[in-house]
N, C-alpha and C positions, 0 to 999 in steps of 0.2 A: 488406477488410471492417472489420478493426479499426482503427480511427484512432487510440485512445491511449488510456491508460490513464484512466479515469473517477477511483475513489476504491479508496481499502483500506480493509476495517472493521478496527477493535479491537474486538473487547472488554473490558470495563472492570469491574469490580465496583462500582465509585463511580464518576459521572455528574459529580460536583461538586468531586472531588477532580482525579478526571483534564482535566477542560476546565479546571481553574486548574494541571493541570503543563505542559501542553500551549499554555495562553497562554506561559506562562513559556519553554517551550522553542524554540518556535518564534518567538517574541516575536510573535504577531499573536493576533489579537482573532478570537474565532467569527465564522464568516459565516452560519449557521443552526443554529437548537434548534429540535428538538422534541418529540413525546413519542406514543408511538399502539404498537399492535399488541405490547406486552408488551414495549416498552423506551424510554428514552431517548436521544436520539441529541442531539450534539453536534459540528457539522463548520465544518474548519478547513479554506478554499480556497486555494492557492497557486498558484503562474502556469501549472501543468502538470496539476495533479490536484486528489483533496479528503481529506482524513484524517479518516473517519467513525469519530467513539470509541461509542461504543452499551455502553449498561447495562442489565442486565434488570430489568424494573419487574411489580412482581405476584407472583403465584402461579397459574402456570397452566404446560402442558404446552410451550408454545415458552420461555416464561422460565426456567423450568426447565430445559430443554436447554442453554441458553446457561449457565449458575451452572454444567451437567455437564461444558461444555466448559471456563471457565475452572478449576475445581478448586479449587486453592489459591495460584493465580496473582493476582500485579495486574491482569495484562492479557495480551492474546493477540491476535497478527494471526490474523484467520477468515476474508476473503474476497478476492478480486481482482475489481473490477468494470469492465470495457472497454468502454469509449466506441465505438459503432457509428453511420455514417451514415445504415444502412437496415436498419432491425430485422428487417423481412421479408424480405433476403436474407441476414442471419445466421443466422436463423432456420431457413433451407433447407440452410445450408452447414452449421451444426449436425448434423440431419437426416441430409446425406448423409456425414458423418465420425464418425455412429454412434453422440455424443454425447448423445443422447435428451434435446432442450432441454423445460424446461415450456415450455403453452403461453402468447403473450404477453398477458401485463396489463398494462392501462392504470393509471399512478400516478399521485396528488397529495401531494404535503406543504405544508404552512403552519406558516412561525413566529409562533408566539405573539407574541412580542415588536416584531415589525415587521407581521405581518398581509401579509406576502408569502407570495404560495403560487409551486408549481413542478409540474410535471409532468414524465412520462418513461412511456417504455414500454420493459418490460423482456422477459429471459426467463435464463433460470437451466439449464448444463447439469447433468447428473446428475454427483456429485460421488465415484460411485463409479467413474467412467469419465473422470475427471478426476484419477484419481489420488492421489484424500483431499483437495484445492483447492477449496475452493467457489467458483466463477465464475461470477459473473453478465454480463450483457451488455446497454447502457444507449442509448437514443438517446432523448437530451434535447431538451424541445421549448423550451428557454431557458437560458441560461448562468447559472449559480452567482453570485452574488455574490463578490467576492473578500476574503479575510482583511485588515484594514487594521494594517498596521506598530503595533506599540504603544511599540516603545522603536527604538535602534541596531542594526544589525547582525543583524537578523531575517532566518530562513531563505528561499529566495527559491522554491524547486522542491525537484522528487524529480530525485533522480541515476536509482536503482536502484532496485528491490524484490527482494529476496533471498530464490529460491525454493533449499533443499535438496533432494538426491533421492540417491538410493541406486542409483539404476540411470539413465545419462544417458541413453541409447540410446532408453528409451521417452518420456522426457521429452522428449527432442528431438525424435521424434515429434511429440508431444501440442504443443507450441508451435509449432515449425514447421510440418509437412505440415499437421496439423489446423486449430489456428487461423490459420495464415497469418501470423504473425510472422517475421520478417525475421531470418535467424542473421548477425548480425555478426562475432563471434569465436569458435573454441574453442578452448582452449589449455589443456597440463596441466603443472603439475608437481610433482616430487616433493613438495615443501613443505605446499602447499593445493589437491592434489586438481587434479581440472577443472575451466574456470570456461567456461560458452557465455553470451554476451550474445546476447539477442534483443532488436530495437529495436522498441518499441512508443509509437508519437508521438516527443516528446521527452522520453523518459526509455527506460530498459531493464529487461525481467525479467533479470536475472542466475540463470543457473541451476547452483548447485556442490552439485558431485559431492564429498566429502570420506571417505573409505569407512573404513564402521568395522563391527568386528567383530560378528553379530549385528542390525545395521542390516535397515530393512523396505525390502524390495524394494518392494514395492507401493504405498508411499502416499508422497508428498513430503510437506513441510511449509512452510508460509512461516517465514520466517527474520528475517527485519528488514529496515533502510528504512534507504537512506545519502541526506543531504538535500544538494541545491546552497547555499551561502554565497559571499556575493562576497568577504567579507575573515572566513578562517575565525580569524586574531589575535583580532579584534574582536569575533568572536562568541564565543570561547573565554573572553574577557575579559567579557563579560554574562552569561555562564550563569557564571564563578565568582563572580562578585558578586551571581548569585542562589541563591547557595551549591549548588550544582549540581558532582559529582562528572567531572571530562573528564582524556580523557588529554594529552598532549605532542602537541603537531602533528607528524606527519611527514610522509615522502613517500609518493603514493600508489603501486599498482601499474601505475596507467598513466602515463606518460613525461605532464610538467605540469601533477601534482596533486597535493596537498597532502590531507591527511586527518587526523581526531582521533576517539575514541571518546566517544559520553557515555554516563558507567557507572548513572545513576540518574535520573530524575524524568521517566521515558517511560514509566510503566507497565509497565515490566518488558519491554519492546520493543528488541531488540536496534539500539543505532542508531550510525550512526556522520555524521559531515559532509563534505563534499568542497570543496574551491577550486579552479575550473580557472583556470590561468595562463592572461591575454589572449593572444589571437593578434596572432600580428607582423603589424604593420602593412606591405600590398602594396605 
């Protein structure tokens, strides 16, 4: 049912600040703006997904929710939204996995700027039976435009999206059995907890477990976004020369990768970068 991952929202308190940290980090250029229903939205298209930063605009009871959500944050991952081939049978599979979808609406957006519109038909499960996740579920009737390169060494894909949960068993649940996500791996250990990868398109929810004292059984949280880089030197090397805070590349946890942290100018969004070594040539 799920084909891949659509887009992740941010939240953002600035609209203007964050689509100029986000050129810079990602080094690519917006593929659409716009602005309606009590926020701004700013999305960045990459070869797998979209990274929709959204600001609340106005004064009214949804803008307001969102300013309740972000607090005294820069920024905040708020939703997961999954790319479907046939909204009318996710619809149903929703339904019968108790998930109480709303029912589907027909969308339009148009950017100002280019006078390009888009369409989609959606549908959103209840988010209290989702485990505190807001997911919606997308089948787009036209492909996104794609983010164009602005400089070197610009991020190419999402690796992962990094769900936290306090209790794996029902999360494993709620990705597997229910939405029909593929469990790739689970493995635990002492160090960092358990970590299950579920494949969704190309890329993975990573879902870790890391158990702390006091922690909420009941609600996960999103966690952050590790991005694919072909040569993460190179890109290590443009985000410090846009004065951008990164750590020391090292090795990843999975056997031919490479990985670095970047400690600022994501909106306060936990991120980290990955290199996969080329495969040997057959």
């Amino acid at each position: 049912m799920i084909t891949g991952l659509d887009h992740v929202v941010a939240l953002v308190k600035d609209i203007g600040a964050a689509k100029a940290a986000y050129q810079t980090l990602l080094g690519r250029a917006p593929a659409w703006q716009n602005s309606g229903d009590s926020a701004d939205r700013v999305l960045f298209t990459l070869a797998n997904m979209t990274i929709e930063l959204m600001a609340p605009s106005g004064s009214n009871v949804t803008a307001d929710r969102m300013r309740a959500l972000l607090e005294d944050r820069e920024g905040v991952l708020a939703s997961l939204c999954f790319r479907v081939a046939d909204i009318g049978k996710m619809h149903r599979r929703l339904e019968r996995v108790a998930l109480r979808p709303d029912p589907v609406a027909e969308v339009e957006s148009s950017d100002p700027d280019t006078g390009a519109a888009m369409h989609w038909k959606r549908t959103r499960a209840a988010t209290e039976l989702t485990r505190g996740v807001r997911m919606f579920f997308l089948e787009l009737a036209e492909e996104r435009p794609l983010s164009a390169a602005t400089g070197v060494a610009p991020f190419d894909a999402l690796d992962h999206v990094v769900v936290a949960t306090e209790d794996s068993e029902r999360a494993a649940a709620l990705y597997g059995a229910r939405l029909g996500l593929d469990l790739a791996l689970d493995r635990s250990h002492h160090d960092w907890g358990q970590l299950m990868f579920f494949r969704c398109g190309d890329l993975v929810v990573e879902v870790v477990r890391r158990p702390v004292a006091g922690g909420d059984l009941m609600h996960d949280r999103l966690w952050g976004l590790s991005w694919r880089v072909a040569d993460i030197e190179a890109t290590r090397t443009r985000l410090i020369s846009a004065g951008l805070d990164v750590s020391e590349v090292r090795n990843g946890r999975k056997p031919g990768t490479r990985v670095m942290t970047v400690r600022n100018g994501t909106c306060g969004i936990q991120t980290i970068l990955l290199e996969r070594s080329p495969k040997p040539a057959e």
